[in-house]
N, C-alpha and C positions, 0 to 999 in steps of 0.2 A: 430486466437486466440490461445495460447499456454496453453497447459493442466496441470490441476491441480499439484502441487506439490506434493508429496511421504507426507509432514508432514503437508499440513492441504488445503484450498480451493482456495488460491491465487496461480494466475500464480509466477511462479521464478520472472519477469517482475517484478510484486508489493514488492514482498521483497528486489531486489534490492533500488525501487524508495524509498519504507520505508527505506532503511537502507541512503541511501543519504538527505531523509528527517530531519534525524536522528542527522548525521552529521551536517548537514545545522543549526540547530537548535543548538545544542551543542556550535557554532563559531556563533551566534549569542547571546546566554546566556553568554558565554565566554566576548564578547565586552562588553555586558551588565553591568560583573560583573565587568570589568574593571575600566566604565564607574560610576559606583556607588563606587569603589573603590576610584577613581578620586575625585568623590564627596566629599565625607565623607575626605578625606585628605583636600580639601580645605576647609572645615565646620571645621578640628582642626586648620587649619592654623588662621582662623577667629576668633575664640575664642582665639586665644592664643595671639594675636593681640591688643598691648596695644591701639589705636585710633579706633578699632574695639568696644572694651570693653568701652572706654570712649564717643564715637559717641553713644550708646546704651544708655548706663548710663545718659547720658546728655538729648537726649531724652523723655527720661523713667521718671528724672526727670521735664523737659518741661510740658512734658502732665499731669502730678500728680499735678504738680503745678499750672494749668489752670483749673483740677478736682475741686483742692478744692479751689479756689477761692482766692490765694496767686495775690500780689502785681505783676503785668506784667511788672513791672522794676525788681522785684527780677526774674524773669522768662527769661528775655534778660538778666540778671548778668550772669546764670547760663547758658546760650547760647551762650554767650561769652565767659566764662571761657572755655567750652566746646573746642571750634571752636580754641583757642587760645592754649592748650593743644595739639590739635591732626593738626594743626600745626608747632609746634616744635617740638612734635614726629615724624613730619615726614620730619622736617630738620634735626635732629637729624639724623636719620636713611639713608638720603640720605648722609650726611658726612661720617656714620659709610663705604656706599656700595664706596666713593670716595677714602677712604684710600686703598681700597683690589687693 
């Protein structure tokens, strides 16, 4: 066993493995933050996303419309418009990625 250190009760041994601990944990937080960085850029990407926003919206009204007891043909109108929007948003979009 190797003797106490001059500045407190841990061998030299444990300060180094603390400071490599230390380390280790740093480029683990680091990934992390990355990682959440990552995140949150595809959460604006999502948002900013017109078929994103209208698949929601379409949704959102679906279920509002089955709440309160609206006509279940006006409910598939509005499922279709939906579906039929974010559709040609996304032929649209794939012509836009065609011309580059």
């Amino acid at each position: 066993m190797s003797a106490p250190s001059k500045g407190g009760t841990c061998p030299p041994a444990t300060h180094a493995a603390r400071a490599v601990a230390s380390v280790d944990s740093a480029v683990r937080w680091g990934s992390m933050s990355s990682m959440f960085h990552s995140f949150l850029e595809a959460i604006k990407g999502l948002l900013g996303s017109k078929k994103f926003i209208a698949t929601v919206a379409g949704l959102v009204a679906v279920r509002l419309c089955s709440r309160v007891g609206c006509d279940p043909e006006a409910a598939k109108q509005v499922l279709l418009a939906t579906i039929g929007f974010v559709a040609a948003q996304g032929l649209a979009d794939f012509g836009k990625h065609a011309k580059k």
